[in-house]
Structure formats: C-alpha cells, structure tokens
Residue, then its C-alpha position, 0 to 999 in steps of 0.5 A: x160065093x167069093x169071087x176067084x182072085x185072077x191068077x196074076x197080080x201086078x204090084x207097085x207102090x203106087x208110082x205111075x212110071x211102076x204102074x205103067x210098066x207092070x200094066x204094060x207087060x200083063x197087057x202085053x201077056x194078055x192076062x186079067x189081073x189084080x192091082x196092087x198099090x203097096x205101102x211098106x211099114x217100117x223097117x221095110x219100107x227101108x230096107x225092101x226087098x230084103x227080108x226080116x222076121x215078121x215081114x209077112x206083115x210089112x205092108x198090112x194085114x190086106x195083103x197079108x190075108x191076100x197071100x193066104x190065097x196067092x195068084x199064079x204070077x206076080x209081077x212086081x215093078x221097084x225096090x218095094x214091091x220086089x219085097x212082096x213078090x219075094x214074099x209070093x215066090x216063097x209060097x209057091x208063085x212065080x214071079x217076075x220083077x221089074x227094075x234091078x231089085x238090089x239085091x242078086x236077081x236069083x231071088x225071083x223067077x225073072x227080073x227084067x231090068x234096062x241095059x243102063x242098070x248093068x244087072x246080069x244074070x241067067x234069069x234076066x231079061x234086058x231091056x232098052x228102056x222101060x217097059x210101056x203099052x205104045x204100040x200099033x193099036x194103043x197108037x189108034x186108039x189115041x188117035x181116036x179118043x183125041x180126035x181133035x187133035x188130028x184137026x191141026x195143022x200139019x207139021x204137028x210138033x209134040x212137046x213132053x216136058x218133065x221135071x226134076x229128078x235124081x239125075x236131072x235138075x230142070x234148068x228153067x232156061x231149058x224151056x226157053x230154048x226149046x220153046x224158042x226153036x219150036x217157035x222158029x220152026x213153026x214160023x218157018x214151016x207152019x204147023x201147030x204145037x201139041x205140049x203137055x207137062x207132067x206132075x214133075x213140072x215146076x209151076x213156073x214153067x208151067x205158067x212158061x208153058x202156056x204164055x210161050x205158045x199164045x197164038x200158035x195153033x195148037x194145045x197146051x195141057x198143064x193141069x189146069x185146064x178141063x178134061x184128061x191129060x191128052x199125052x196119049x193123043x199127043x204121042x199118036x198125031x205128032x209129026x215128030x217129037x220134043x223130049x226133056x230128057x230127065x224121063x227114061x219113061x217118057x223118052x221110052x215112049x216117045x221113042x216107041x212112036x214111028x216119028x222123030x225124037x229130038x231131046x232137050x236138056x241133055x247137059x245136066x243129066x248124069x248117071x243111069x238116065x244118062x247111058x239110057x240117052x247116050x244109047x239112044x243117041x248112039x242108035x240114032x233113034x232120037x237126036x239132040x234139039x237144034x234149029x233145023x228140026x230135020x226130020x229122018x227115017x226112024x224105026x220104033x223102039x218096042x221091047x215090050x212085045x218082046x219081052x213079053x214073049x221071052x217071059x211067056x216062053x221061060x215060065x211056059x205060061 
C-alpha cells in the first residue's frame, strides 16, 4: 500500500533561515509534515512567484506528480516557494506564505511578513522578526543535549557572529571590538565565553575567533572542530548575549532567550534589517555593545507561538 502524504507540507529553497521558519510554525501548529527543498527552473526561477504557462513543471517533475495528490496546507517561506504554494492553492490547498511574496498578498490564504517589510493586507499576519522554535521547551532541551556547556563559569557570555549579507558588510574590525570588550568583561567579572560563527563568517575572522579567546574558559565553534554546532546550547546556558547584527534571524532568536542582547556592527547596516534593529532598539529589548555589559530585566520576543495561533484560528484547522 502507498504510504499517505501528510496533509501539510513546508516548502523552501533550501535556505536554512526559510527551512527554520517553516519548520518553526508547523512545530509550533503541531502538524506532521513533508519537507520540500525546491529548485526553480528557469524563466521561474527569475521571475517567482509570478505564473507562466507551463509552470506546473518549474521546479521538476517530483513535484509535479506530488501535486497530482496535494497536502491539505502548505507552508511556504521566500520568493521561490510562493510559487509552489500558488501553484497548490490553485488546486484547492490552503496556504500560508511566509516573507512578503512580492507580489499583492491576495494570492495566498495568509502571508506572514515582519513589520520591517511594510507589507498590509486583510490576510496578513505581521510579525517582529522571524518566525523560530525558541521557546521554554526547546530552550530545556538545549540545555540538555550541551550539558557541558552549563559546566562553565558564570557569567556566561555568548557570542553569535554572521557575515555579510545585502545590507550589511562585515568590517573585520568589528570582531576586534566586540572581542575586546568581552575580554574586558571577563577580566573583570570572571565568567567564561561560549562564540560560535555561522557559514557566512569570512575565514579570516574565524581564524580571529578562535586566537582572540585562547586561555578564557570557554568554547569556540568555527566549523572545524569535532561534533555539532553547539548554538542551541549556547542561546540556552548564556547569562547574556552578543549579536552581530546583519542576521535578522539570529537576532530574532537571540531575542527570544530571557537574557540580555546587546548588538555589535550596528553602523553599516542599512535597509529592512536596519528597521528590524531599530524597533528592537526602540522596545529595549537589546541594546548596542559597549564597555559595561550591564545586565537588565528583559522579557522574550516570542511571535511564534503567536502567530501560530492566529493561523489556526483563520484557516479553523
């Protein structure tokens, strides 16, 4: 007997930041799933989510048998996979589409976009930042898997550091600083250093990494060394948290922790990451890196659970 498709799939391109926010909402709505990870054809693959004859087939003939059998709901995240929900909400799916599409939102069931891409609409679901899986639980669970990490001393300060990105270029002075003032602060208070760096990371300030923290309790993960990125463990055991901020996501997350965020590399960032930040800034829900690293009451920034809510309500699933 042919195994039943779930009766909700997640589709992306493939993108890490687009799988977690998909991931993240069907978690959050408790639905079993079926992952896709599409590659658009071309003209589609330029012009998605917008339609063409023939675009049935942009993105293969899997998916284009697939669709013969379609799930109940699709949850799609970017400018590609708006295309493939479009094309399941033509055959009767409901669907939900994560990130302004590009296109007028009318196209999909719901569309769920942050505040900072200025995207309104009857079916729209706004959002302060990106849709992640940290909360309570997934927070506990962190800690178990990188038990390890707990077994530093206290205060512990994370480090998350990104990359370049559209809107951002990575100064490779920026590190220096901010390794600078967490040197300080741990000379200071004691404590130890949990940093990880993420794919966008240039070598060089890997290589940076690494050297800067020699000899302070700690860990440094660049890739390199053995076993799993531990940045889950590191959002769970940290007293408080240094972000770059070029990462919507990973600012998102870091904010959705119960502890202190302070951000480095504010100045070159420009455009919709920019808003991001400066709402965040406005809310004092982080504030900009400096010498003191004085810690303050924060409350967590958790939309998902949220949003989640709101979807099940409109679609009545």
């Amino acid at each position: 007997m042919q195994q039943r498709s779930p009766a909700t799939w997640t589709l992306t391109d493939g993108n890490a930041g687009n799988v977690r926010q998909t991931d993240a909402l069907a978690r959050a709505l408790g639905l079993d799933t079926r992952a896709w990870a599409l590659e658009a054809r071309a003209p589609w693959a330029w012009w998605a989510p917008r339609r063409f004859p023939g675009d049935a087939g942009a993105f293969g003939p899997d998916f284009q048998r697939a669709m013969a059998q379609p799930p109940e709901l699709a949850i799609g995240c970017g400018r590609r996979a708006a295309l493939a929900t479009r094309l399941l909400g033509a055959r009767g799916v409901r669907t939900v589409q994560i990130l302004a599409p590009r296109i007028a939102p009318r196209h999909w069931d719901l569309v769920i976009a942050p505040e900072h891409d200025g995207l309104d609409g009857a079916n729209v679901i706004r959002t302060r930042g990106s849709l992640n899986p940290v909360d309570d639980l997934w927070l506990a669970a962190a800690r178990r898997e990188f038990a390890a990490l707990g077994e530093f001393p206290r205060p512990r300060t994370a480090l998350l550091l990104g990359g370049h990105s559209r809107h951002s270029n990575f100064d490779s002075a920026l590190l220096g600083q901010a390794a600078a003032r967490i040197g300080a602060a741990v000379a200071r208070e004691g404590g130890s250093v949990l940093a990880t760096a993420s794919r966008r990371t240039p070598a060089t300030a890997r290589t940076h990494l690494r050297e800067r923290f020699l000899g302070i309790p700690g860990v440094v993960w660049t890739g390199i060394e053995p076993g799993p990125n531990p940045y889950p463990g590191l959002l769970a055991w940290a007293d408080r948290i240094v972000c770059t901020a070029d990462s919507v996501n990973m600012l998102s997350e870091a904010c959705a922790t119960e502890v202190p965020v302070f951000v480095a590399g504010t100045e070159a960032l420009h455009g919709r990451p920019r808003r991001f930040l400066d709402s965040l800034l406005g809310s004092g829900r982080v504030r900009l890196l400096d010498d003191a690293l004085v810690d303050w009451p924060v409350t967590p920034l958790r939309e998902t659970a949220r949003v989640a809510a709101e979807v099940q309500a409109r679609l009545a699933l």
